[in-house]
C-alpha positions in Angstrom: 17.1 -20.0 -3.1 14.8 -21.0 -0.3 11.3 -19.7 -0.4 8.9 -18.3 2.0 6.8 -21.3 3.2 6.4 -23.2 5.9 7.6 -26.3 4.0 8.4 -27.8 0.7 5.3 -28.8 -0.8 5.2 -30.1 -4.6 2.3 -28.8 -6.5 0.8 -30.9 -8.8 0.8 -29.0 -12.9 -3.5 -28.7 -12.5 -2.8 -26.8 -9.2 -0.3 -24.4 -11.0 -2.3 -24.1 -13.4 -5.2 -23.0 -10.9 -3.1 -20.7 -9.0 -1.3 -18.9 -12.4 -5.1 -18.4 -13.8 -6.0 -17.1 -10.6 -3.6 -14.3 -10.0 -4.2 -13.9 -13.9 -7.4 -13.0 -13.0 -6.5 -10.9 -9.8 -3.7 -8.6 -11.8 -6.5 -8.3 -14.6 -9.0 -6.7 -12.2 -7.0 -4.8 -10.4 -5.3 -3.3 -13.5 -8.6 -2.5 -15.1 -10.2 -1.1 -11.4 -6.8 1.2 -11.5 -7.4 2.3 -15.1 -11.3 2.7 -14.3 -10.3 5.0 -11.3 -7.1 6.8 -12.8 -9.5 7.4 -16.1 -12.7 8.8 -13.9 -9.7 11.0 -11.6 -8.3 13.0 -14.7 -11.7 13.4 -16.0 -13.1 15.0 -13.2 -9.6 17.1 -13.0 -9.5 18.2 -16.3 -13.2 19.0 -16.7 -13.7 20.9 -13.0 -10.3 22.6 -13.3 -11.4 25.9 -14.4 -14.3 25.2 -11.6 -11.9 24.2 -8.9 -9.2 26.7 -9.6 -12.3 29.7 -9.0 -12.1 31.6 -5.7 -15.5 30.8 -3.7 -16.7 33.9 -4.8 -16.6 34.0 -8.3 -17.8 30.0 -8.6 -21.7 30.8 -8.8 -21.0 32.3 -11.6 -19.3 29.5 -13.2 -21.7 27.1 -15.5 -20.2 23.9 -14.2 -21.3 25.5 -10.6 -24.7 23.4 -11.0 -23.0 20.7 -11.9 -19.7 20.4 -9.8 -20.4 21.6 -6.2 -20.9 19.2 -3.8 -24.7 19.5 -3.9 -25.0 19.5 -7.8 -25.8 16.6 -10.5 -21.8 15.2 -10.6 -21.2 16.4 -6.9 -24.1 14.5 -5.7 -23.1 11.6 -7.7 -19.6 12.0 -6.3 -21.0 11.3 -3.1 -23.2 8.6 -3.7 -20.4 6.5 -5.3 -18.1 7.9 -2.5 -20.5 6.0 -0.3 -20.2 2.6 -2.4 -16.5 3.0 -2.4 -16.4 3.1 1.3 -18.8 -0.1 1.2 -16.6 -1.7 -0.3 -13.2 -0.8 1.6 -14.9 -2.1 5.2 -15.8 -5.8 3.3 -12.0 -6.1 4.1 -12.2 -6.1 7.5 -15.6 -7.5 7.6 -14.3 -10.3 5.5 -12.4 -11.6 9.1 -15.6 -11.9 10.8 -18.0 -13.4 8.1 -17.0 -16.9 7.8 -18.4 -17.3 3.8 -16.8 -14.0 2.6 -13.4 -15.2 3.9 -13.8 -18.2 1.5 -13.8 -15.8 -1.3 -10.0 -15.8 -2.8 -6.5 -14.6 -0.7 -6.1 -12.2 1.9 -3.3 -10.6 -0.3 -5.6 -10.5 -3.3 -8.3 -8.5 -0.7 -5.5 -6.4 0.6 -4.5 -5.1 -2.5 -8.5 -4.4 -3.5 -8.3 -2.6 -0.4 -5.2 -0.3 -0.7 -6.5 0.8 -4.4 -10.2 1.9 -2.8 -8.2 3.3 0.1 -6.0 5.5 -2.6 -9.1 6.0 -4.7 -12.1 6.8 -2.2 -10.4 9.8 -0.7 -9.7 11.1 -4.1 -13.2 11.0 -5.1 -14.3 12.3 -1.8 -12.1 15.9 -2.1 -14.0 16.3 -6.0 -17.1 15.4 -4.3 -16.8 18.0 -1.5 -15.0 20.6 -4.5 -12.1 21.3 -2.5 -14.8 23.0 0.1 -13.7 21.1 3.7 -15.6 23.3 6.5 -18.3 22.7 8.7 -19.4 18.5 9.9 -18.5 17.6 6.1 -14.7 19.3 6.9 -14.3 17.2 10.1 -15.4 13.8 8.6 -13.2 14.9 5.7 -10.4 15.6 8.0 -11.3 12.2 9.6 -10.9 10.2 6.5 -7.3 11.4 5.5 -6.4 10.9 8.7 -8.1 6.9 8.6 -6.2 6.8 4.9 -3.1 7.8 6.4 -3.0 5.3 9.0 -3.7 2.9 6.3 -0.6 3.7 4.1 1.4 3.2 7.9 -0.1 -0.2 8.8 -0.1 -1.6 5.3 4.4 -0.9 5.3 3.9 -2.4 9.1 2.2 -5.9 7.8 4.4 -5.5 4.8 7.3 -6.3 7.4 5.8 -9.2 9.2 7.3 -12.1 6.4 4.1 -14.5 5.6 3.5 -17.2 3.3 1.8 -16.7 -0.2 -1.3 -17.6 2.0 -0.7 -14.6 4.4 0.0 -16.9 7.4 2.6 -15.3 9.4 6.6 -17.6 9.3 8.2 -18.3 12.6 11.4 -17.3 13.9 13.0 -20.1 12.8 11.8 -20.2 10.0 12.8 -17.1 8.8 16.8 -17.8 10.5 16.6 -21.0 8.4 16.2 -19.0 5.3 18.9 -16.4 6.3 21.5 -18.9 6.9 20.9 -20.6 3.4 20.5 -17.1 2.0 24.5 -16.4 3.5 25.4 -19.7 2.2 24.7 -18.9 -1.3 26.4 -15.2 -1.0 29.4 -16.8 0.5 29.7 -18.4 -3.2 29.3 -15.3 -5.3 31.8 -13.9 -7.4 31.0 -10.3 -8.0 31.5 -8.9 -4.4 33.6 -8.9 -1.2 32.1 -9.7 2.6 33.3 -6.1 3.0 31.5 -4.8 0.2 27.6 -6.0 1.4 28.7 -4.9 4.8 26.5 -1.6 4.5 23.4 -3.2 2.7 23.3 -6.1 5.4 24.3 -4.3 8.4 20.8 -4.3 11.2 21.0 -2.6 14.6 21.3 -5.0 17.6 18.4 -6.4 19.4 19.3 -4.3 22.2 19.7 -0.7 20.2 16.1 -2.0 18.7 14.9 -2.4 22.7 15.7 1.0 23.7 14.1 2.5 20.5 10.5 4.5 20.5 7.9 3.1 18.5 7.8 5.9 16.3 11.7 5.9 16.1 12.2 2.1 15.2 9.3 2.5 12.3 11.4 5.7 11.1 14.8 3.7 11.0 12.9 0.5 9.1 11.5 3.3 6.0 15.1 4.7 6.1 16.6 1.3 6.0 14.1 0.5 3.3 14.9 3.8 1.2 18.3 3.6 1.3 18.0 -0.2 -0.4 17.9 0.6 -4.0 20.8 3.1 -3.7 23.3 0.9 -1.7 22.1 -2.0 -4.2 22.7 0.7 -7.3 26.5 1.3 -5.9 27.2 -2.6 -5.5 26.4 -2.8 -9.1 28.6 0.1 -10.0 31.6 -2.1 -8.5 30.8 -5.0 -10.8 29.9 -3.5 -14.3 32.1 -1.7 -16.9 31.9 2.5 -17.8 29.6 1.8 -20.5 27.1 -0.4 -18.7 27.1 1.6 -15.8 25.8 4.6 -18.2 23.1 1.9 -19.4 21.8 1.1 -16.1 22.0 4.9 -14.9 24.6 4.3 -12.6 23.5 1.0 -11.0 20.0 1.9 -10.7 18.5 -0.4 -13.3 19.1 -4.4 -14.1 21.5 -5.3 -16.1 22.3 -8.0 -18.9 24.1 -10.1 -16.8 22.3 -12.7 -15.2 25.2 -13.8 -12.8 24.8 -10.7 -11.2 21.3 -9.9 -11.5 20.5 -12.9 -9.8 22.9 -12.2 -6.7 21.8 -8.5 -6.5 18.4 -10.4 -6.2 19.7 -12.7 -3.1 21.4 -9.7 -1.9 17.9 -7.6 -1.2 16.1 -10.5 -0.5 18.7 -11.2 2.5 18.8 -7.3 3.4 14.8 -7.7 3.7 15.2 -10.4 5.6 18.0 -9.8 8.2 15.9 -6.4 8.8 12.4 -8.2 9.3 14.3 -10.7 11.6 15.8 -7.8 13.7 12.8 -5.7 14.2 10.0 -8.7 13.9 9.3 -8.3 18.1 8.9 -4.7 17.7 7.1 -4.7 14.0 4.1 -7.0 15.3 3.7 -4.9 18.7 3.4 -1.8 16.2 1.2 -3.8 13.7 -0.7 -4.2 17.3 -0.6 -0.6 18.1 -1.5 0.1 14.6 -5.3 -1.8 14.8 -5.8 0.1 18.0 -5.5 3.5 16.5 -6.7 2.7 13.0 -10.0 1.3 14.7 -11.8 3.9 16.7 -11.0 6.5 14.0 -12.4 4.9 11.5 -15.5 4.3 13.7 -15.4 8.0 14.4 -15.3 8.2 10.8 -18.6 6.9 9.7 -20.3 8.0 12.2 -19.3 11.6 10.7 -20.3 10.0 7.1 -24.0 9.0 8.9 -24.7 12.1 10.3 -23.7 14.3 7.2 -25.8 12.5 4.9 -28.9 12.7 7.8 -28.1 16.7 7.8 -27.8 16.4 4.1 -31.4 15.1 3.6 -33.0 16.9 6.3 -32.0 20.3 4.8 -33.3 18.9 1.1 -29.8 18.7 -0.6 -31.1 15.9 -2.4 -34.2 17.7 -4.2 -33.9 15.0 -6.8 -32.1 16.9 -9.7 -30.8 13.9 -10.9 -32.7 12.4 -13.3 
């Protein structure tokens, strides 16, 4: 199968070696960041939840009161690490402009960092503020779903624009060059008719994408890329027997036989591909689109952060009961 670079390049074993050590390395942190923030998430849901579940009312009475609202020991806490975590989510975009922190390892590898604190920040944020949003805190609160949000979109929009292992973006051609030997190597399968991957290969034309909205063309990709798994599932229906097909609940998981397994795998990779071909004009003008948005509000954003924590401190929130 032809891969996603630019060229063939042979790696020597030491630089394998390198590179399989590295992303080692990468999964291991990110695993245990994921545990670390999962862990700290049900803590803070299973301890506060008979605090959080209380009317606004009835929570001064409550003895985690002192502790859990925003302005108490684990509140305030909250919101210092809150402020960390959103430290550390804008070294990804800072990392474009400072020259030695893009040195530091793959944009992929940062990306990823980046969608976890994204995930994990506003998660922290809502305990922090104890499901309280009114007032300045409830607008920058407001602000920052609506910053995360945007995130989850352009993270699926640069998902679409194909790139390299090294995140540089693959031409045209390419991406056609891979197609064609892609349909080459399906034209040799066994398992399935041309008439059979009709539905999982079928695009729109360039000039249905044309006439398309933004908003509708990003809609038609997520329902093109939902309905995958399911046209994939029924494909392998065709080829396996009544028992296996009860094994792999009805298509939906691999099966034993490798044959097939590894055309289903040339089959989405070419279904990925034809779509990122047909909408790659329109994906990198929405990926454009995207960084215009995202930008002021998150500006917006910490300017709201700045001027809650001034208010904070000017009305003596922080009267030092941690200790």
């Amino acid at each position: 199968m032809a891969t996603l670079s630019a060229a063939p390049v042979k790696v020597a074993p030491k630089a394998q070696v390198r590179v399989s050590r590295g992303e080692a390395l990468h999964l291991t942190l990110l695993s245990l960041a994921a545990c670390a923030a999962l862990g700290l998430l049900l803590y803070l849901a299973l301890h506060g939840y008979s605090y959080y579940s209380l009317g606004r009312e009835d929570r001064p009475l409550s003895p985690l009161h002192a502790q859990l609202r925003s302005s108490g020991v684990v509140g305030l806490r909250l919101g210092f690490l809150s402020v960390g975590l959103f430290g550390l989510l804008f070294l990804y975009p800072l990392r474009k402009r400072w020259k030695w922190l893009s040195r530091i390892g793959s944009t992929r590898r940062w990306l990823n960092f980046h969608v976890l604190l994204g995930i994990t920040t506003p998660l922290v944020v809502t305990f922090h503020t104890s499901f309280r949003m009114h007032g300045l805190a409830g607008l920058a609160y407001w602000t920052m779903v609506a910053v995360a949000l945007s995130g989850f979109v352009g993270r699926y929009v640069y998902a679409k624009i194909p790139r390299t292992r090294g995140a540089a973006e693959l031409s045209m051609q390419e991406l056609q060059e891979e197609a064609e030997t892609l349909t080459a190597k399906l034209r040799e399968q066994p398992f399935f008719r041309e008439e059979d991957l009709a539905p999982l290969l079928c695009v729109p034309s360039a000039h249905q994408i044309r006439r398309m909205s933004p908003l509708a063309g990003l809609w038609l990709m997520l329902r093109l890329d939902l309905a995958r798994p399911l046209l994939v599932s029924r494909l392998r229906r065709r080829a396996l027997g009544g028992t296996q097909r009860i094994a792999t609940l009805g298509g939906l998981l691999a099966s034993h036989d490798s044959g097939l397994e590894s055309v289903v795998s040339t089959l989405r990779r070419q279904s990925r591909l034809r779509l990122s071909i047909a909408f790659l004009e329109r994906t990198e003008r929405l990926f454009h689109l995207w960084h215009v948005i995202h930008r002021p509000f998150s500006i917006s954003f910490v300017f709201l952060i700045a001027v809650h924590i001034a208010v904070a401190m000017s009305m003596g929130v922080w009267s030092w009961r941690i200790h």
